[in-house]
Structure formats: structure tokens, C-alpha cells
C-alpha positions in Angstrom: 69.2 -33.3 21.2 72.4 -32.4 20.2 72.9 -29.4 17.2 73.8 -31.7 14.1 70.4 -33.9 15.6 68.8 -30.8 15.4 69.8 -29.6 11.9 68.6 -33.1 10.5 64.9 -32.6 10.3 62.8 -30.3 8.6 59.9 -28.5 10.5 57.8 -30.7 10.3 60.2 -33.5 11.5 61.2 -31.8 14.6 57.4 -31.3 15.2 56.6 -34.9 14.9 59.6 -35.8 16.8 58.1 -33.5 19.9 54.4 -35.0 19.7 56.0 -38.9 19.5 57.2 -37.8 23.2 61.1 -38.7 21.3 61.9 -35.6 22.4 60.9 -32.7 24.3 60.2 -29.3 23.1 62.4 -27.8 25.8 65.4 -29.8 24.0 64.5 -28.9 20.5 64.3 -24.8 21.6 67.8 -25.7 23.6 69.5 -26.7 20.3 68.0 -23.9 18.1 69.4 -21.2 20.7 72.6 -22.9 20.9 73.4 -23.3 16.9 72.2 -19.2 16.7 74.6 -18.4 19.5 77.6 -20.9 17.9 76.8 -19.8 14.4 75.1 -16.1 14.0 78.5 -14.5 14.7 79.9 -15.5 11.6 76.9 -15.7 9.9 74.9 -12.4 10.1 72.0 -13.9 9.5 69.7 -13.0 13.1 70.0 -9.1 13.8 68.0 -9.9 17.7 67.6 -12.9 19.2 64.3 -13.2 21.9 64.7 -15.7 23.6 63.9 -14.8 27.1 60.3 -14.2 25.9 60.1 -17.2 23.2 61.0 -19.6 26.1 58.0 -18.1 27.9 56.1 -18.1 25.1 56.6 -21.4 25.0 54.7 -22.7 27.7 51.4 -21.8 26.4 51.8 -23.7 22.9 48.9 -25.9 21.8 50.5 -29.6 21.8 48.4 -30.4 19.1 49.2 -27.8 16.8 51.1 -28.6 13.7 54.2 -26.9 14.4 54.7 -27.2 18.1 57.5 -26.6 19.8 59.2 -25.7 16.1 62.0 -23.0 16.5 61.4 -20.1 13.7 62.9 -16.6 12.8 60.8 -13.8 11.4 62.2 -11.0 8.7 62.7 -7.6 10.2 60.3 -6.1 7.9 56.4 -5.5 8.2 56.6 -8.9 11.0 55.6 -6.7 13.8 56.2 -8.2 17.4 54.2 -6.2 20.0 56.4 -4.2 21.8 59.4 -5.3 20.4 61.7 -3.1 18.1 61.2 -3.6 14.5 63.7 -1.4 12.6 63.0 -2.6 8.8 67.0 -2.6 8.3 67.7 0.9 8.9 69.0 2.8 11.5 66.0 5.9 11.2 63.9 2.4 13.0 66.7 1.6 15.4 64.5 2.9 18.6 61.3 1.9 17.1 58.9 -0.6 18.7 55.6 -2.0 17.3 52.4 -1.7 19.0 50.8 -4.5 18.1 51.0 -8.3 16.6 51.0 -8.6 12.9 48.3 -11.1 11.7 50.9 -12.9 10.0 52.6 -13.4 13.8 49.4 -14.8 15.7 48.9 -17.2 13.4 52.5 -18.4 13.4 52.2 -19.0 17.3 48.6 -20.8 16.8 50.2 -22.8 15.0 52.9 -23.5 17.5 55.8 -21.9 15.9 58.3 -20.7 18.2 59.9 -17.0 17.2 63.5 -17.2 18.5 64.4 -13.6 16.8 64.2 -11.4 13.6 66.7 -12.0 10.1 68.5 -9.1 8.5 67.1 -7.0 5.5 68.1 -4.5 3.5 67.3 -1.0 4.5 63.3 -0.7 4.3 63.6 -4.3 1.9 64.8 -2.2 -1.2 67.2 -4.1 -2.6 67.8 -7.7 -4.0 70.7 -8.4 -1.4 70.9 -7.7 1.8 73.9 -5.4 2.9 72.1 -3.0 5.1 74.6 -0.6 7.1 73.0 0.0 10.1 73.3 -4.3 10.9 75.9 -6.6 9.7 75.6 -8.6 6.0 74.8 -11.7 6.2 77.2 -14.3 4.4 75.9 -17.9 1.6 76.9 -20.4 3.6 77.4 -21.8 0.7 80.3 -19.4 -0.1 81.0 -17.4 2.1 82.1 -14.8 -0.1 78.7 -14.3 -1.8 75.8 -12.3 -1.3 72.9 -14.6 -0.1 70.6 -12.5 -2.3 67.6 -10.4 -1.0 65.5 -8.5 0.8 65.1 -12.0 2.6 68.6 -12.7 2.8 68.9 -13.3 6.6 66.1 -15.7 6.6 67.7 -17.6 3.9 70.6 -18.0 5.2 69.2 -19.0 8.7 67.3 -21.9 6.7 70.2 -22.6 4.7 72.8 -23.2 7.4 70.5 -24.7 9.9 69.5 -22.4 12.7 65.7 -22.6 12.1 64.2 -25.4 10.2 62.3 -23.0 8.0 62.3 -18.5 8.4 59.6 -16.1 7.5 59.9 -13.9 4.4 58.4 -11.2 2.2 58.1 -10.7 -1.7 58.2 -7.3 -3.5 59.8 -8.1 -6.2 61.4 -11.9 -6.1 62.8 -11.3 -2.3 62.0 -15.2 -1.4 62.7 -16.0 -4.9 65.9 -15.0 -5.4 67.8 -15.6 -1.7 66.2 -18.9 -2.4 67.7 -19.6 -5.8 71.1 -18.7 -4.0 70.7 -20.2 -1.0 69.3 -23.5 -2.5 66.0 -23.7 -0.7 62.5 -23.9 -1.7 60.7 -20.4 -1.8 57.6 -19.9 -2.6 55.5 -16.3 -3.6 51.8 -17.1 -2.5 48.8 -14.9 -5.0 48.3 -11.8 -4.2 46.5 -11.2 -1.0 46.6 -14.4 0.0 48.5 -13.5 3.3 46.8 -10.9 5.4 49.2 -7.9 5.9 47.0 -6.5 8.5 46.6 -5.2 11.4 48.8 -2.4 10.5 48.9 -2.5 7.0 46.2 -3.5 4.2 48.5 -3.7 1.2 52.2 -2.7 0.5 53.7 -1.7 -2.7 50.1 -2.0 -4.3 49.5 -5.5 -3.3 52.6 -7.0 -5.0 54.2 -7.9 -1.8 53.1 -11.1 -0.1 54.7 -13.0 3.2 55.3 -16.3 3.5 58.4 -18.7 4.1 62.2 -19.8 3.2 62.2 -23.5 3.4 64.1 -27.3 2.7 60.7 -29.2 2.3 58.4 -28.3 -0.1 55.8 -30.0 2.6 56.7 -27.3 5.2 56.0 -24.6 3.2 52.5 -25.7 2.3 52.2 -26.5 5.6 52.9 -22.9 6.5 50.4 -21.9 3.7 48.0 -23.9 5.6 48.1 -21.8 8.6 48.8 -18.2 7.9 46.6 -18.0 4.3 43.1 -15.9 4.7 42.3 -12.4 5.1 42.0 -11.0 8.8 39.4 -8.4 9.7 39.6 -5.6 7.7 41.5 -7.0 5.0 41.7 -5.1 1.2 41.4 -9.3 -0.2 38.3 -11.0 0.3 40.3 -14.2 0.1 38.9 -16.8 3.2 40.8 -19.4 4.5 41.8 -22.6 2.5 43.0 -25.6 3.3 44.7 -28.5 2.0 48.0 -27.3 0.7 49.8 -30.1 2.6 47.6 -32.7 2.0 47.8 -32.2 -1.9 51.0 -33.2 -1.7 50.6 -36.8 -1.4 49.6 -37.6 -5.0 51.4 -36.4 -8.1 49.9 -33.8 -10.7 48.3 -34.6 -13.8 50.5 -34.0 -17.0 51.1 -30.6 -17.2 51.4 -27.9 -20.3 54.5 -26.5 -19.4 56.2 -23.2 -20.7 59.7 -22.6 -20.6 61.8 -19.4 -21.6 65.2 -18.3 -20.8 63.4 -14.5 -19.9 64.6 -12.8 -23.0 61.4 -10.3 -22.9 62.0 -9.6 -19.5 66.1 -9.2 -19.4 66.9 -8.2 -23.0 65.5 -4.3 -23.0 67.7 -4.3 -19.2 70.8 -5.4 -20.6 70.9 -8.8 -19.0 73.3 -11.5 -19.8 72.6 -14.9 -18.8 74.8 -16.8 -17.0 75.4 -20.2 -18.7 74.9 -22.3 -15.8 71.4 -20.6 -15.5 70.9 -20.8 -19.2 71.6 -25.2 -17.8 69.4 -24.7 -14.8 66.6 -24.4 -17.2 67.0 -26.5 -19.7 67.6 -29.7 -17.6 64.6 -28.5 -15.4 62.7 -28.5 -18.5 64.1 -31.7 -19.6 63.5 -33.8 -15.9 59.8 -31.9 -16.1 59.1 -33.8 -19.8 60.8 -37.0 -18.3 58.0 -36.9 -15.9 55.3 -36.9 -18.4 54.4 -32.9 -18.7 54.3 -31.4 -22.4 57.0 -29.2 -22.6 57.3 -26.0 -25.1 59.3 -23.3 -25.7 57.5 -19.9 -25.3 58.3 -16.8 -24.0 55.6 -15.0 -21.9 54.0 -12.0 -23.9 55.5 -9.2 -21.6 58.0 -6.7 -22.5 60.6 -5.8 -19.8 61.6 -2.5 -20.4 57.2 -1.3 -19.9 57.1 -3.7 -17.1 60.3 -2.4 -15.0 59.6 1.2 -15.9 55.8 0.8 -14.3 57.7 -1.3 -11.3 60.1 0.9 -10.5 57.4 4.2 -10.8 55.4 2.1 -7.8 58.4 1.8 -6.1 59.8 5.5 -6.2 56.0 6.5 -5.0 55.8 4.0 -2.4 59.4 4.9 -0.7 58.4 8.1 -0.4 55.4 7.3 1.0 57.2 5.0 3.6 59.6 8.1 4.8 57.1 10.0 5.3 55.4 7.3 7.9 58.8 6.6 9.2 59.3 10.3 10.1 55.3 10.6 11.7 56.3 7.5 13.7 59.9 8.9 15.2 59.3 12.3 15.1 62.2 12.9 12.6 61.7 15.4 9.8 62.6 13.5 6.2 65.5 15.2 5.8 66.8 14.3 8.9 66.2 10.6 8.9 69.2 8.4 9.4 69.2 6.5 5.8 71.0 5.3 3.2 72.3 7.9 0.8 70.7 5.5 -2.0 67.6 5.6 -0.1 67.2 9.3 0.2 67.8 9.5 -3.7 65.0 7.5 -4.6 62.9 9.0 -2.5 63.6 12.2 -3.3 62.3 10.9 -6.8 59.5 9.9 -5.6 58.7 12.7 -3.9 58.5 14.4 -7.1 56.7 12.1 -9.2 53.4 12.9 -10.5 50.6 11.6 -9.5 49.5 10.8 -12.9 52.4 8.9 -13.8 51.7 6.6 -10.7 48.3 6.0 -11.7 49.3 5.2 -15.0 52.1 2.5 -14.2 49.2 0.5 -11.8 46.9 0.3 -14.8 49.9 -1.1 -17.0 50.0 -3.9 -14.1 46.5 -5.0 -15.0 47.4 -4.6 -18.8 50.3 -7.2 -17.9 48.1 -9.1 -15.6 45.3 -9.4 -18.4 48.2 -10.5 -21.2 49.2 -13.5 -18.9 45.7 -14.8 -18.0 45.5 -15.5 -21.7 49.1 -17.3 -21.8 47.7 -19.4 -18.9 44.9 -20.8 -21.1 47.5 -21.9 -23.2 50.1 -23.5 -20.8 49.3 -24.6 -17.1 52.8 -23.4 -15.7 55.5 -21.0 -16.9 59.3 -22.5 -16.6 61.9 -19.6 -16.3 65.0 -18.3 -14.5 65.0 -16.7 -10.9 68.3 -14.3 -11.5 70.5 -13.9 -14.5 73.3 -16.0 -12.3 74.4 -17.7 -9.0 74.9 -15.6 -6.3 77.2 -12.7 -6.6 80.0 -11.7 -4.2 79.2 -9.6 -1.7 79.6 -5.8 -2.0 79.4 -6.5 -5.9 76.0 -4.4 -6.2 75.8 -2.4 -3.6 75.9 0.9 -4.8 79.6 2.4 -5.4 80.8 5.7 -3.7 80.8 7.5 -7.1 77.5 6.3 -7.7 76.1 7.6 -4.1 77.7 10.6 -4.9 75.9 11.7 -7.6 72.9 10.4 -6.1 73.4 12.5 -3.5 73.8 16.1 -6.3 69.4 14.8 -6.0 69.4 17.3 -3.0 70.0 20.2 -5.3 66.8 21.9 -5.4 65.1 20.7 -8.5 67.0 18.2 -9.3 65.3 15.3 -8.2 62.6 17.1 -10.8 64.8 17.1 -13.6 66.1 14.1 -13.3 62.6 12.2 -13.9 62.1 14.1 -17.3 66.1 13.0 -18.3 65.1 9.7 -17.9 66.3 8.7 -14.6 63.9 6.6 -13.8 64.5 4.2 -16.7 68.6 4.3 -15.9 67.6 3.3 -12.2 65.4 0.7 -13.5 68.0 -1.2 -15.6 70.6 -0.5 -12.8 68.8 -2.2 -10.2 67.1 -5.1 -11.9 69.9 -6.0 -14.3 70.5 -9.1 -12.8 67.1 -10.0 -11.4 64.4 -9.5 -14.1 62.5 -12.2 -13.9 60.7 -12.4 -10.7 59.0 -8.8 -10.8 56.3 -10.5 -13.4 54.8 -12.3 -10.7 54.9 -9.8 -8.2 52.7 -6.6 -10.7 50.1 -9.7 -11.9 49.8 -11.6 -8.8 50.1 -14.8 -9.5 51.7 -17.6 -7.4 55.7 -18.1 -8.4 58.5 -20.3 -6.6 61.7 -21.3 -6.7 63.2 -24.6 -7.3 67.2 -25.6 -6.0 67.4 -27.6 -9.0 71.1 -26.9 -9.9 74.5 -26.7 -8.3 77.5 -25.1 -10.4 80.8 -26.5 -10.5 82.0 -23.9 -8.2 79.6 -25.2 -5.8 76.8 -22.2 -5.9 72.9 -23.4 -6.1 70.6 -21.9 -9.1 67.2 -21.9 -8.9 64.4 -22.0 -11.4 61.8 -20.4 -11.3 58.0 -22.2 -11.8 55.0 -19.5 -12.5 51.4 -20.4 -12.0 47.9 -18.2 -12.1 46.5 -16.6 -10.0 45.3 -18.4 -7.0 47.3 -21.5 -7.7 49.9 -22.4 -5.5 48.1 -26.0 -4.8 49.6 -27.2 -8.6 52.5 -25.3 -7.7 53.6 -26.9 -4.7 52.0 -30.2 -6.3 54.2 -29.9 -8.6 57.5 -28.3 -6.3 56.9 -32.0 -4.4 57.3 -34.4 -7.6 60.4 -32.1 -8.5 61.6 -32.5 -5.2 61.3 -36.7 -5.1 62.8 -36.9 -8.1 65.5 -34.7 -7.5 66.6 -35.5 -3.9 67.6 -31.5 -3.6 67.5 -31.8 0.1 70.7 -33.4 0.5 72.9 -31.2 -1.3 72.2 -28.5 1.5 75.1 -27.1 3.0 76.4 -28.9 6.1 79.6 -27.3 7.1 80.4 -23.8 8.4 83.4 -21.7 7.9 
């Protein structure tokens, strides 16, 4: 099998191309090492390869499993290989090494799922692209001057140019959501707890992040659903094991009541300006959604953005510092010492100082939002909106500038961190950052189920994705519907083919 055989078949393709006996799962690993080795340089996608051990682990895959002998990438983030390094993006985890399996990474391999290696993320998965400066930045293969979006930026670009067949991921805050939108692949944000976390964690960020895949097919990523969904001993989620996301997919949903909004509650109080070709994204969504006999309205969801990013970026600030603090007990590094970002030391120097109270606060407002779109769901079945105010932005474009780590950095002035909460910081830092991705946090604070659709292409020749919300619990009328969008649309053949 040959590299451009390879990068013609979607997971499950390659997997039924290995059980048909067309060929062997010794060719299928040789092409997926090759294409990293050809490609990665230029691409950034893959920060460590494995292959050495995946080989081995190789020979012990169940023949009959869905996915054997399928080549796959996991995000270096929370994925924990046992004793294997697992740095999170950031050079203070350089030397780390996990000591045991994550749940999420048994279950891949049961279901005969190959790990070749880990895909870049931002430092600790803080920031919606992925520029981290302790690995190199992954490039869009789409344009390869443009971000690829984050914190799963490297698995999305893996995906999208055709090393792996489908990447692991995580979701804070949209990070599937958005790399998908501008990488032009299917991404899908599972409920809340509906992907153990365990053994070494029981919830992160509150419960509002949840794992699951990057992928072309909407079939392999309720195929993946199938296999890693259901708590693990000693979960927080009392969520068992369901199954049947793949075989939903073979007959088309009822008429849905579809809402659809161009996010004005969500962007306006942050300053955000839609991009017109986003502002198109959703209205011909909307318009091929009715075509195919859902009711379509125009309603925005009742949320207010400015509440809702204030409570999200509260979680976050207490959460960080929570996380440097772990980070120093597992390297033996006083926080002060720790080799991070200068961004990253700001904010959690904020969070150091953030009162308890406050946290508390912002989690209850989560339920208050959570409550507000339980009763919009009894209204309308699905919610249509953007992923990110535009396609995806060149590279560098919002990193934080020098100036702006600069005075960042005047936080380590005793006290200032202090006074900078009661000026009002934290609402600055939450328009700052979530400018141009509003949209996705919603999903993320409530829970429910939310993916994203490669719908669109601009003329400059950048995918847009929409963005589909469901209830909580949902994703089989999610990907149920992901599947008759798909058919119609054809999306998997405008994936790029061509590097350089």
C-alpha cells in the first residue's frame, strides 16, 4: 500500500480493507509511518512518534476488533501512555513520564487502534491555537500560513493532511470544535462525562472538558463513540456504556425543529465581528437543513455572553492554578520556577489569588445557563450556530504580543495579581481571549453534545464550520443528523490533497 492508497480511506475503510485479507495490517502501519516521516517536518503536526512500541503493540491486536490494524495519534494532553513522556505542551513537562494508561487509551487499543505518536498542543491546552514554544506550530494544510486552530491543532492537522485516518482530541472550550471548523473535518464534543477521564483524573475544568476524535467520516467518529463512551471504575459520571452510535447512522432523522443564530448573545458583549463568509456558512447550512425537510427558525439561544465568559474564564483562572501546583508536586519544581509561558504564569498568578467565593459562584451560574437551555430544547431539537467568528487566522496573529507579555509579566509585583482582579482584569482577559471563538464555550459550561460541520469553503480556499448543538446526552441525533448533512453535501472530497 502505497501513501496516496493509504490517504484514500477513512478508518473504517482501512479497517475493512485489513479484515477482507486486501491488505495486511503490517502494510497499512508501513504507510502511516512513512507519510509521518515524509510529511511531519513541514507539518508540525506529531511532537513524538512511537513506533518501535506501536509495531509491537501491534501483534497483540484483536483481528476482530473494529479498528484493527488502524494507525491513530493521540493529543499530548491528559492521553497518558504508561511510561511514556507526556509534557501537555510545555517545557516544565518536558522530562515527565506517565505512570499509568489512561482509560481513554485501553480502550482505543481494545478496539484495535494503533498509537503511532502524540499531536501538538498549546502549553497545558490553554489557548484556541496551537503555538506552544517549547514544540514547533503546526501549519493548515489548507494554508499553510494559517493557524490550524486549537488546543487540538496537531490532531487536526494530522487528520486533515492524511497521516492518521482519524486523531484523538479534547474539549475545554470548543478545542475539537474549532481546529475542526479550520481544518474542514468533522468534530464532535460528546455530553459531559460521557468519556471517562480516569484513571488519573475524575473531571477537568469542572467537567466541561470531554475527549473524543478529529475525523473525515461522520461514521468513524460514532464509531469511536462506540468504543471509548462509559464511565471506568471510579468515575465522578454514572454514565454506562452505550452502544449503537454507528449503527444509527444508516437511516436518516425525523424532521427536525431546528434553531439557528448567528451568536449575537454570545459574541456581541466580547466585541466580535462576524466574518461574512461565516455569517454564509450559516445561512446556507440553515437553508440545505430546511431543503431536507427540518423546520427551520431564527432564534437566538437565551444566554448572555459577557455572564457566560466571565463565569468561564473564573473556572479557568482557578483551575490553572490548580494545575501548576500538580505540575510542580509532580517535577519537584517550585511554581515560580517552572519553565512556562509568560502568559501562563500571568493567569495563574490570577488564579492564585481568586477567591474562593467567586469560583463557587461562577459554577453555580453554569447550572443557571445549563437550566435556561434545557427549556430552549423543548422548544427546538437542535441549535444551528457558528464555530469561530472567521476562517482560520494566520499564524502568530493571536498569540500574545511582547507588549502584551510584558505587562503580563508587571503580575509578579507583589499584589498585583490582587489588584488586578478588583480592576477588572478578568473581564479584559475574557474578551481578549474569546474574541474570536465565543461560540463554543456554551456547550462546554452546560454539557450538552456540540459538533462541527465542514460545510463551507471560502473563496480563498479556507474551510468554515458550523456548528450543530444538541441536549444533553444526545449525540445519537447529532451524529444522525452530521451523516444526512454529510451525504448531501459530499464534504469529504474537498479535503486537502496536496502538501507544500
Amino acid at each position: 500500500m502505497d501513501i496516496g492508497d493509504y490517504r484514500a480511506h477513512d478508518a473504517l475503510g482501512l479497517a475493512a480493507l485489513i479484515r477482507q485479507g486486501e491488505v495486511s495490517r503490517e502494510e497499512v502501519f508501513a504507510a502511516a509511518c512513512a507519510a509521518i516521516e515524509a510529511d511531519n517536518p513541514y507539518l508540525g503536526a506529531v511532537v513524538r512518534t512511537r513506533f518501535a512500541r506501536a509495531a509491537r503493540e501491534g501483534g497483540h491486536l484483536d483481528p476482530e476488533a473494529p479498528f484493527a490494524g488502524v494507525p491513530t495519534l493521540t493529543k499530548d494532553l491528559l492521553m497518558a501512555l504508561e511510561d511514556e513522556p507526556l509534557a501537555c505542551g510545555s517545557a516544565s513537562m518536558a522530562a515527565w513520564r506517565a505512570p499509568e494508561n489512561a482509560s481513554l487509551v485501553t480502550r482505543l487499543r481494545q478496539a484495535g487502534l494503533c498509537i503511532l505518536g502524540q499531536t501538538a498542543t498549546p502549553e497545558l491546552g490553554l489557548m484556541g491555537i496551537t503555538e506552544p514554544r517549547a514544540f514547533a506550530h503546526p501549519v493548515n494544510p489548507w494554508r499553510p500560513a494559517h493557524s490550524p486552530g486549537g488546543s487540538s491543532g496537531g490532531s487536526a492537522v494530522a487528520v486533515a493532511s492524511g497521516l492518521v485516518p482519524l486523531a484523538l482530541g479534547s474539549d475545554g472550550g470548543g478545542s475539537i470544535r474549532i481546529p475542526a471548523s479550520h481544518c474542514g473535518l468533522f468534530g464532535l464534543k460528546p455530553s459531559r462525562g460521557r468519556v471517562p477521564l480516569g484513571p488519573m483524573f475524575g473531571e477537568v475544568w469542572q467537567g466541561a472538558v470531554v475527549e473524543h476524535a478529529l475525523t473525515r467520516s461522520v461514521r468513524d467518529s460514532a464509531a469511536v463513540l462506540d468504543v471509548i463512551n462509559g464511565m471506568d471504575a471510579g468515575s465522578p459520571w454514572p454514565l454506562p456504556r452505550e452502544q449503537g452510535f454507528l449503527a444509527a447512522l444508516g437511516r436518516p432523522p425525523p424532521p427536525l425543529r431546528v434553531a439557528v443564530s448567528l451568536g449575537e448573545p454570545l459574541g456581541a458583549p466580547l466585541g466580535t465581528r462576524l466574518d461574512p463568509e461565516v455569517r454564509l456558512a450559516v445561512e446556507w447550512a440553515a437553508h440545505r437543513l430546511e431543503g431536507l425537510g427540518h423546520r427551520v427558525d431564527w432564534a437566538e439561544p437565551p444566554v448572555e455572553g459577557g455572564a457566560l465568559a466571565d463565569s468561564y474564564l473564573t473556572l479557568y483562572l482557578g483551575h490553572l492554578a490548580a494545575d501548576l501546583a500538580w505540575i510542580s508536586e509532580q517535577t519537584g519544581v517550585p511554581v515560580g520556577r517552572l519553565d512556562i509561558e509568560p502568559a501562563t504564569r500571568a493567569i495563574g498568578r490570577l488564579g492564585r489569588c481568586l477567591p474562593a467565593r467567586d469560583y463557587e459562584l461562577a459554577k453555580r451560574d453554569w447550572n443557571r445557563v445549563a437550566r435556561a437551555m434545557a427549556g430552549f430544547h423543548r422548544r427546538f431539537d437542535v441549535l444551528l450556530l457558528p464555530v469561530a467568528a472567521g476562517p482560520a487566522p494566520r499564524r502568530r496573529a493571536l498569540y500574545p504580543s511582547p507588549a502584551r507579555e510584558r505587562l503580563m509579566a508587571l503580575l509578579a509585583i507583589p499584589g498585583a495579581s490582587r489588584l488586578a482582579l478588583k480592576a477588572g482584569m478578568l473581564k479584559r482577559l475574557a474578551a481578549e481571549a474569546l474574541r474570536m471563538t465565543p461560540f463554543t464555550q456554551l456547550a462546554n459550561l452546560t454539557g450538552q453534545p456540540a459538533m462541527s460541520l465542514p460545510l463551507h469553503i471560502t473563496p480563498d480556499g479556507l474551510p468554515v464550520g458550523v456548528q450543530v448543538i444538541g441536549p444533553m446526552g444526545d449525540e445519537r441525533r447529532l451524529l444522525v443528523l452530521a451523516a444526512q448533512l454529510e451525504a448531501d453535501s459530499g464534504w469529504g472530497r474537498h479535503l486537502p490533497r496536496v502538501l507544500g
